[in-house]
VOGU-3710 file (C-alpha; in Angstrom, 3 decimals, decimal comma):
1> xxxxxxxxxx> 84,730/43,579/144,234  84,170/47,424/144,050  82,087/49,054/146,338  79,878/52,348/144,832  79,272/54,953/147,085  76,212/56,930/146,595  75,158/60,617/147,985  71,267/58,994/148,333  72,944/56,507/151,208  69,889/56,421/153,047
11> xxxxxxxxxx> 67,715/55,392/149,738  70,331/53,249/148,714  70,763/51,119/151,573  67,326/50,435/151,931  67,622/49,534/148,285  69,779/46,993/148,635  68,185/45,688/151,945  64,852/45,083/149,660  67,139/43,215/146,928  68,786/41,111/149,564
21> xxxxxxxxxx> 65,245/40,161/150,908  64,018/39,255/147,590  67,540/37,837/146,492  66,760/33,877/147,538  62,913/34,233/145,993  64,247/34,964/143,134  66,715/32,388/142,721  64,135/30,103/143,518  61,810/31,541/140,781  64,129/31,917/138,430
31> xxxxxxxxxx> 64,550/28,303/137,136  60,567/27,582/136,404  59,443/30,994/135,312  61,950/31,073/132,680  61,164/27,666/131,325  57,439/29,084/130,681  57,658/29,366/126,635  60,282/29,878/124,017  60,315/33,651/123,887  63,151/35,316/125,137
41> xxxxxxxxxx> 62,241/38,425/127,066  64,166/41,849/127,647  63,867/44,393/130,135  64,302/48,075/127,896  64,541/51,414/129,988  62,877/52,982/127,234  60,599/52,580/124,842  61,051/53,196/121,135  59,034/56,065/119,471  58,641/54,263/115,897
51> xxxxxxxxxx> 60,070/51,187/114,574  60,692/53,112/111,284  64,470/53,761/111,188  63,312/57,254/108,689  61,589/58,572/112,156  63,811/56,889/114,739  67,156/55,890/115,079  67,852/56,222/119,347  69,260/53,444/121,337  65,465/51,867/122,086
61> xxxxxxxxxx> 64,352/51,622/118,611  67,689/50,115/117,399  67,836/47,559/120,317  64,744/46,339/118,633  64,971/47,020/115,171  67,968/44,889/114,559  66,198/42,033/115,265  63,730/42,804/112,311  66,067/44,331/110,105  68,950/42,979/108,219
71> xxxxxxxxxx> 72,175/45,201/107,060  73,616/45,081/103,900  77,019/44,396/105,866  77,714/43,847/108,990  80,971/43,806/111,745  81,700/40,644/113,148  83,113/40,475/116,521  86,439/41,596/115,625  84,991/44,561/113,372  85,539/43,034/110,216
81> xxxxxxxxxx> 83,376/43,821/108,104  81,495/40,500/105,972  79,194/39,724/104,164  75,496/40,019/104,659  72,540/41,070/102,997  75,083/41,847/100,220  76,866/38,682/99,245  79,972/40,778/97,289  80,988/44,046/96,977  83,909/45,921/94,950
91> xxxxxxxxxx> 85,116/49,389/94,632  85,431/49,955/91,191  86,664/53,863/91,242  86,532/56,028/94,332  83,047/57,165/93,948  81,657/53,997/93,236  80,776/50,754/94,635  79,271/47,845/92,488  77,182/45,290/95,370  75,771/42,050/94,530
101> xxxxxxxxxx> 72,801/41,001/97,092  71,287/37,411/97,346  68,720/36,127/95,517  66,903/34,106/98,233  65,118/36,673/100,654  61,614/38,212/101,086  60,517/40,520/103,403  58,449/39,972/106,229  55,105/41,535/104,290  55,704/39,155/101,347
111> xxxxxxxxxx> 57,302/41,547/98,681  61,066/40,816/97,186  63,970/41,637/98,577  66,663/42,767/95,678  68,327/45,617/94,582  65,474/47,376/93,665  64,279/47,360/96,915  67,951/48,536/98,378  67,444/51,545/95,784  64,130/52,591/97,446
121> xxxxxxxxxx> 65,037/52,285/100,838  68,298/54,334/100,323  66,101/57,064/98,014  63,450/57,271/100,773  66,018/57,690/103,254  68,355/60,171/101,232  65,223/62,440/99,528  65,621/65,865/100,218  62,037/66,928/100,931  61,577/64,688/103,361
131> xxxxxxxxxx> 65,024/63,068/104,100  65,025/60,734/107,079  67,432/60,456/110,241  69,573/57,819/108,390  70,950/60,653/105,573  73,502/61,629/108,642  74,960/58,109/107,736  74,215/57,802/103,709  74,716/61,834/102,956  77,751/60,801/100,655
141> xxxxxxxxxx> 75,684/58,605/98,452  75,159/60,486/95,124  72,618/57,699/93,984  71,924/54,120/93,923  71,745/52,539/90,185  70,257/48,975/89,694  72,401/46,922/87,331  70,242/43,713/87,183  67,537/42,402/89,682  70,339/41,527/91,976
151> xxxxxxxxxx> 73,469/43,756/91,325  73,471/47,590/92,417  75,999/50,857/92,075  76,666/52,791/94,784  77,784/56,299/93,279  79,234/58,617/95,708  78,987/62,597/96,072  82,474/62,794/97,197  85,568/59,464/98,387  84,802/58,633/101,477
161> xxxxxxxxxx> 86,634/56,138/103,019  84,058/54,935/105,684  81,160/54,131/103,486  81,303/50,314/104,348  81,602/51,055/107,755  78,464/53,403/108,067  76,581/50,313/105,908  76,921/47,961/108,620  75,287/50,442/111,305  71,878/49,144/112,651
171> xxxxxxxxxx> 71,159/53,006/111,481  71,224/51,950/107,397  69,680/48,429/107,810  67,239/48,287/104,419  63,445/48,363/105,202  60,798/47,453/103,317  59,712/50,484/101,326  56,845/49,093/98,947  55,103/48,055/102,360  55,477/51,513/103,157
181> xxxxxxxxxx> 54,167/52,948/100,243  51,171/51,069/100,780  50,642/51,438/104,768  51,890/54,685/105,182  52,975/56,102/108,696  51,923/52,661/109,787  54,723/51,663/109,165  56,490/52,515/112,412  54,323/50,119/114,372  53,907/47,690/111,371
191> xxxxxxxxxx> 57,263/47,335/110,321  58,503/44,646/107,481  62,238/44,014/107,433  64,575/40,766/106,229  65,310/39,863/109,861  65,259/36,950/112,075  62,078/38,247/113,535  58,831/39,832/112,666  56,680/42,065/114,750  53,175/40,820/116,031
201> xxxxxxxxxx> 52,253/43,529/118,307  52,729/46,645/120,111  51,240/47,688/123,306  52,630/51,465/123,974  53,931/51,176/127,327  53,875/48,024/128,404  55,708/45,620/125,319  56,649/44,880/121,880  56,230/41,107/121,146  58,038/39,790/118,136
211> xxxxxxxxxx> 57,740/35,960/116,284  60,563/33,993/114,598  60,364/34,501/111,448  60,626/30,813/110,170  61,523/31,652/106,695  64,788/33,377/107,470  67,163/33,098/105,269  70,212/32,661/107,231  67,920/29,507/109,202  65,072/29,516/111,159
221> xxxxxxxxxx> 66,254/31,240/114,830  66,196/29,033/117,839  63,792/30,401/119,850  60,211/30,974/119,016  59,959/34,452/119,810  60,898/37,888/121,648  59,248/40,289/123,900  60,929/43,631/124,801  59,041/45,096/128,032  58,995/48,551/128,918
231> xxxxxxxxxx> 60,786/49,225/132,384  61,853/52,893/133,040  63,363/52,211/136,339  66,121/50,462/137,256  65,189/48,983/140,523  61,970/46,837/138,729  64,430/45,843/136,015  66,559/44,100/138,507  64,123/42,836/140,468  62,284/41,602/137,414
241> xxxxxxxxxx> 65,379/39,627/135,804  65,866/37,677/139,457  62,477/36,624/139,413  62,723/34,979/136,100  60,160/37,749/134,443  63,244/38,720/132,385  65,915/36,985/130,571  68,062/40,270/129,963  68,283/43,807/130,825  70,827/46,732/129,842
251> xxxxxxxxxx> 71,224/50,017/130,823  72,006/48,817/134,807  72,335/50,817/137,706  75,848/50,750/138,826  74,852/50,083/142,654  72,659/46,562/141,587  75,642/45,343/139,591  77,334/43,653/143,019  74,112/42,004/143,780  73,254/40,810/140,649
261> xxxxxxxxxx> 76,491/39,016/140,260  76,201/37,543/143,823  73,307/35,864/142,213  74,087/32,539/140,294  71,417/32,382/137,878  73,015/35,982/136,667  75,646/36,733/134,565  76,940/40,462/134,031  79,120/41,199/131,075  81,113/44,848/130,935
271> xxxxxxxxxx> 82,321/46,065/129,016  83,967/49,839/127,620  81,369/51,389/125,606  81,946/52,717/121,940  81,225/56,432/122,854  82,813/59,642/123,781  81,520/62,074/126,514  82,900/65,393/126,286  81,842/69,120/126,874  81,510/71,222/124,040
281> xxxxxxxxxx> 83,052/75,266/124,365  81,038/77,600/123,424  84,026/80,183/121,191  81,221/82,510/120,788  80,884/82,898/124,870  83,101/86,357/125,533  84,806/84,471/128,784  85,995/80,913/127,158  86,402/82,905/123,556  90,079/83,077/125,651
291> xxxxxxxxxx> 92,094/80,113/124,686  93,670/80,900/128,161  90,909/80,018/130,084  89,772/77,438/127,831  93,467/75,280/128,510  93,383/76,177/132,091  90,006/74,282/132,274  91,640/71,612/130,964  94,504/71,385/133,256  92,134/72,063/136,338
301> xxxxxxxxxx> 90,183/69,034/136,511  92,162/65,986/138,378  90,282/63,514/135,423  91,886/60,104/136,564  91,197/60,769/140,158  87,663/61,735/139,707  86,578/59,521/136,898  87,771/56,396/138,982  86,261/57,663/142,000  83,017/57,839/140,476
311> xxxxxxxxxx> 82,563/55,483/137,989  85,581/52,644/138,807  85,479/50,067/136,619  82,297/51,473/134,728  84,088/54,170/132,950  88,059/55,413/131,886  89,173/58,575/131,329  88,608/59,783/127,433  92,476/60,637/126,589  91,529/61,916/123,082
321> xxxxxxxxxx> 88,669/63,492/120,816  87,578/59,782/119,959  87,452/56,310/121,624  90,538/54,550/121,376  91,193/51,481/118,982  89,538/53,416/116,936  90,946/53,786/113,312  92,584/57,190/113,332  92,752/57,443/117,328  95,581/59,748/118,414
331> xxxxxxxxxx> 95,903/60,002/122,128  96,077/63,686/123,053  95,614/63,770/127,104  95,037/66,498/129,093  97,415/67,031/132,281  96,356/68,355/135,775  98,419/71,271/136,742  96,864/73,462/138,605  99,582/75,956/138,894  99,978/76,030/135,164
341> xxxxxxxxxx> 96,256/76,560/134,359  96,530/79,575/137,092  99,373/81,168/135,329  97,396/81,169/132,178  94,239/82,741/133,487  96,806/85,634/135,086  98,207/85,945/131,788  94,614/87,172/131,067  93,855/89,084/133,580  92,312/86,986/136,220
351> xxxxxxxxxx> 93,227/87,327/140,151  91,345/85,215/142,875  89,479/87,981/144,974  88,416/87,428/148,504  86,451/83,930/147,932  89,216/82,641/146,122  87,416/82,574/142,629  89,365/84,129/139,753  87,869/87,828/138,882  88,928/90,024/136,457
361> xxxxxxxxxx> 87,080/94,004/135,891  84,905/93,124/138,987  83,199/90,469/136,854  84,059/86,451/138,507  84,917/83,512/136,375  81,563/81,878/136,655  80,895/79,674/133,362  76,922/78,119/132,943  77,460/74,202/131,910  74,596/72,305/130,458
371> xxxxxxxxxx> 73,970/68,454/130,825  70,959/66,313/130,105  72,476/63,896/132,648  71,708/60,449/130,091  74,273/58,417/131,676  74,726/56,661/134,582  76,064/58,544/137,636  76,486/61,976/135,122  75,367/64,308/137,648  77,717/62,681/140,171
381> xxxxxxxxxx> 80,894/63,347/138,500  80,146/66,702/137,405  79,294/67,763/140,537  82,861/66,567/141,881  84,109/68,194/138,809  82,134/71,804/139,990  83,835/71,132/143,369  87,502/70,815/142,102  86,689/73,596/140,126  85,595/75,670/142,907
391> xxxxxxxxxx> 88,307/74,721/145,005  90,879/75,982/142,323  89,014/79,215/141,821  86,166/78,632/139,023  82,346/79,080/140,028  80,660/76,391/137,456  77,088/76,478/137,486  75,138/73,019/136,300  72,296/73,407/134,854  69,756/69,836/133,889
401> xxxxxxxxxx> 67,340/69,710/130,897  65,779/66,855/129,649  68,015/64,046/128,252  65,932/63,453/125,189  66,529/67,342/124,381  70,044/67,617/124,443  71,032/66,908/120,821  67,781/69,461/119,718  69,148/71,519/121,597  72,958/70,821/120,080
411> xxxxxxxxxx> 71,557/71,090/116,785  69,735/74,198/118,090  72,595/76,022/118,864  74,508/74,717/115,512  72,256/76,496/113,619  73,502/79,723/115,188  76,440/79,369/113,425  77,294/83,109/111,534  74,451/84,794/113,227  74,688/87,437/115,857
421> xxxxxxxxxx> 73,143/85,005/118,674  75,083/83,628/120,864  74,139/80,472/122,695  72,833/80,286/126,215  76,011/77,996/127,772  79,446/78,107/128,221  80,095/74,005/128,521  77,703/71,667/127,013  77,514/68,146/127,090  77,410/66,189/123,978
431> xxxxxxxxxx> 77,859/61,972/124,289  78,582/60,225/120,975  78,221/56,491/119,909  81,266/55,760/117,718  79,929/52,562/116,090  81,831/51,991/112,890  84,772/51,825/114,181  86,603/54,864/112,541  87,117/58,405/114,358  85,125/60,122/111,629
441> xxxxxxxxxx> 82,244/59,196/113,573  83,346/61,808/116,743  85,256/64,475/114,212  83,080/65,346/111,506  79,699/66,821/112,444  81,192/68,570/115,546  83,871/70,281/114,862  83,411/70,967/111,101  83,181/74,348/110,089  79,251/74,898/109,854
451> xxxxxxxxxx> 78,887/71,395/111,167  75,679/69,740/112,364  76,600/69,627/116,165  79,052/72,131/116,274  77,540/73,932/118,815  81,064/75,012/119,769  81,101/77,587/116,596  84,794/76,287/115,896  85,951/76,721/112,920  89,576/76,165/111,147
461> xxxxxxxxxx> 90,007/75,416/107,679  92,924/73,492/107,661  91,663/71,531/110,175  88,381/70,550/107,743  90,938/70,561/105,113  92,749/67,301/107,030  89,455/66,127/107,822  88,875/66,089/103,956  91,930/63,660/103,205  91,239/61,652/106,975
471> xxxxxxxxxx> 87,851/60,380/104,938  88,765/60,408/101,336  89,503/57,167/99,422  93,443/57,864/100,308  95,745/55,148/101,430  95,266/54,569/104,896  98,758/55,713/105,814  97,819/58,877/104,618  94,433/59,308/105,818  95,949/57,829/109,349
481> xxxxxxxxxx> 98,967/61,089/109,433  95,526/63,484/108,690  93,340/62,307/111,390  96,795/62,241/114,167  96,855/65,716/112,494  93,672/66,894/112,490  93,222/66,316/116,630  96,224/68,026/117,034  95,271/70,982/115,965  92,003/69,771/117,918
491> xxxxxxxxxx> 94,113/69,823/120,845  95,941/72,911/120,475  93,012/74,735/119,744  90,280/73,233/122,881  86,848/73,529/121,140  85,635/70,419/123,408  87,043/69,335/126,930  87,076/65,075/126,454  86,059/63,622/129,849  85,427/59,739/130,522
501> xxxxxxxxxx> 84,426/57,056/127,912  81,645/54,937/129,727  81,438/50,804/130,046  78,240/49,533/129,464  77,209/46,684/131,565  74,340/44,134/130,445  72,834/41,228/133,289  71,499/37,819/131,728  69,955/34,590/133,252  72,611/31,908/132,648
511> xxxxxxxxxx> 70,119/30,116/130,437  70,065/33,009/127,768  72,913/31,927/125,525  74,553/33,954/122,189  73,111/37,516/123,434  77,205/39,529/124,076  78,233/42,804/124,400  79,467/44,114/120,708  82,501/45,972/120,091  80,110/48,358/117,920
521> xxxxxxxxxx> 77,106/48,554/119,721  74,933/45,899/117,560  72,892/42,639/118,407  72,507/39,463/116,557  69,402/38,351/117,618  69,566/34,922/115,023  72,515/33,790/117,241  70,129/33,963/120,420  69,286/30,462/122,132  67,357/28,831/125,825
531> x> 68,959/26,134/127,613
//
């Protein structure tokens, strides 16, 4: 076992004094509290802000939405994609996909499910007055025909090789649109879906409670019901799943994880998680516009040393620009040398004055980083990170804004793109779910020229022009030899700085059966049963 050092030791301790108070209560509770009832009940850390997937598509409103809506497609546990919603499927040219969808499923309101109804959801979703968050996933569909009540064309805007893939995110799932024609914005607290559950109520800030929905069509689930409780902090979430309030809980604090599996009505899975963390470079910032200094960042920071120091078995360091076993994955690591990275900043100019920072024309090599500090133990490594860079000669300054505001504020910058501004940060940190399964997912938006999140203002044409073939309807040997390509030049070029890829780490009661960590990130809440 792993012990986690914290800088809060004082805090900490007295933490873990409390749990091992409570520890044999809660063993002792755990057993008849949890046979109250057939609804299974989950600890979230936060709650969702709509339950309509056109208004909300974070972590909390997917964790429950996938248990009310069903995806066309899905990835089984090997990330395969089969069969759901959609019972076939074939690729008739390489802009168009012809989908047959079964005949024997309603939504939760009542109204028919069929390929009408995969038309509106996809049109709502895709319309460019009022497009919702989804388009990032559907932005290459051209428009969906309906062939017959039950049959469908996909027509794409461009090949793109990925387009099953981004149907079998929790992100596309198909709502029920003619409910929301007729409830309006209701809709994100009223939801109607295929799935194996329906929503009953809603009580901001405390729980969502969810029924089975007994008409299913995959079968009826095994329990009666769900309830997803809203628990910011960690500490209560623990606590609450060894008393037996809670069958489950994610997002767990790295110092509980030894007690909760001392306890043995607990079982903790980990696993690595399907996202990238990495600092974006600002090109635009007149200190890291030098490729120099940008590679002798790189080869400053002792990654393996630090990343294991902080995070152990919670976390690896990222050796590429996406997650590996990823399709397209090219490892391109980053090697600590010191003396190299000081030669390079000479080469530019830089000496170490008096302090030992590099200066060059009386101005020091001080570089502003941002972080919204979302995942566990963030702050912690950085700060080692600002350390080893201050002990080579680099004065980082971390600055914190809100978690919630770091991708408005990634988009924010974006937007600069071509203009005369030039964004407020020299390193900025940008975390990235890569849920299909295909390195698209961490190459396209960010590094694209004009792209969505490149807040980096990188731009190389021959880069997006490998990018191009990497997603096109190309054999996959060829698309494969453009994506090793394309992070090459990725590589060569340092518009990011790749860091750690995290584990995620998920505590149930022993009772709760069929509820696993997922290669991509998903849940299937029908597979879900009590002992």
């Amino acid at each position: 076992m792993k012990t986690y050092e914290s800088s809060t030791t004082g805090r900490r301790s007295a933490v873990v004094a409390c749990l091992a108070i409570t520890l044999a209560l809660a063993i002792a509770l755990s057993g008849s509290v949890l046979g109250q009832g057939n609804v299974v009940r989950f600890a979230l850390s936060v709650e969702p802000g709509s339950l309509d997937l056109h208004a909300d598509t974070t972590t909390a409103s997917l964790d429950v939405n996938q248990a009310i809506y069903d995806t066309l497609v899905r990835f089984d546990h090997d990330m395969n994609i089969v069969p759901w919603l959609a019972t076939s499927w074939e690729q008739t040219d390489e802009l168009t996909y012809r989908f047959e969808v079964r005949d024997d499923v309603t939504f939760h309101s009542g109204h028919p499910f069929d390929a009408a109804a995969v038309k509106a959801h996809i049109d709502r979703m895709t319309d460019e007055s009022d497009p919702g968050l989804p388009l990032a996933f559907l932005g290459h569909i051209e428009e969906v025909v309906v062939l017959d009540e039950f049959s469908f064309e996909l027509r794409l805007n461009r090949a793109f090789g990925p387009t099953l893939a981004y149907l079998a995110l929790p992100h596309t799932a198909i709502q029920d649109t003619a409910h929301y024609e007729e409830i309006g914005d209701e809709f994100g607290v009223r939801p109607s879906g295929t799935g194996p559950f329906r929503m009953v109520s809603w009580s901001r800030g405390s729980a969502l409670n969810l029924e089975a929905n007994e008409d299913y069509w995959a079968g009826a689930p095994a329990v009666g019901g769900l309830q997803f409780r809203i628990m910011p902090e960690a500490g209560p979430r623990t606590f609450a799943l060894q008393g037996g309030e809670v069958h489950a809980t994610s997002q767990l604090s790295i110092q509980d994880i030894p007690t909760l599996e001392a306890n043995p009505n607990v079982e903790v899975q980990v696993a690595p998680e399907p996202r990238y963390i990495r600092w974006l470079v600002n090109l635009n910032d007149d200190i890291l516009g030098d490729i120099n200094v940008r590679r002798a960042l790189t080869m400053a920071i002792d990654y393996e040393m630090i990343v294991d120091a902080i995070l152990g078995e919670f976390g690896s360091v990222l050796h590429g620009f996406v997650i590996p076993d990823s399709i397209g994955y090219l490892a391109v690591p980053y090697t600590y040398d010191p003396e190299a990275a000081a030669e390079l900043l000479e080469e530019s100019g830089w000496e170490r004055n008096a302090a030992g920072i590099f200066e060059r024309d009386g101005q020091t090599l001080r570089i502003p980083m941002m972080t919204g500090n979302k995942m566990p133990r963030e702050l912690e490594l950085f700060e080692a990170i600002q350390n080893q860079f201050r002990d080579f000669g680099i004065d980082m300054e971390i600055n914190l804004i809100e978690g919630a505001q770091i991708y408005p504020n990634i988009a924010r910058f974006a937007e600069m793109y071509g203009t005369d501004s030039t964004p407020d940060f020299g390193l900025l940190t940008m975390d990235g779910g890569m849920r299909t399964g295909e390195a698209e997912n961490g190459l396209q938006t960010a590094f694209r020229c004009g792209g969505t999140r490149n807040a980096s203002h990188y731009c190389n044409p021959e880069y997006d022009r490998l990018l191009d073939i990497a997603v096109s309807g190309a054999p996959l040997e060829e698309r494969l030899e453009a994506y090793h390509e394309a992070q090459r030049i990725l590589a060569e070029d340092v518009p990011a700085i790749n860091i750690w890829q995290p584990s995620w780490a998920i505590a149930t009661n022993v009772n709760l059966q069929g509820y696993v960590l997922h290669p991509a990130g998903v849940w299937h809440y029908e597979n879900i049963t009590l002992r």
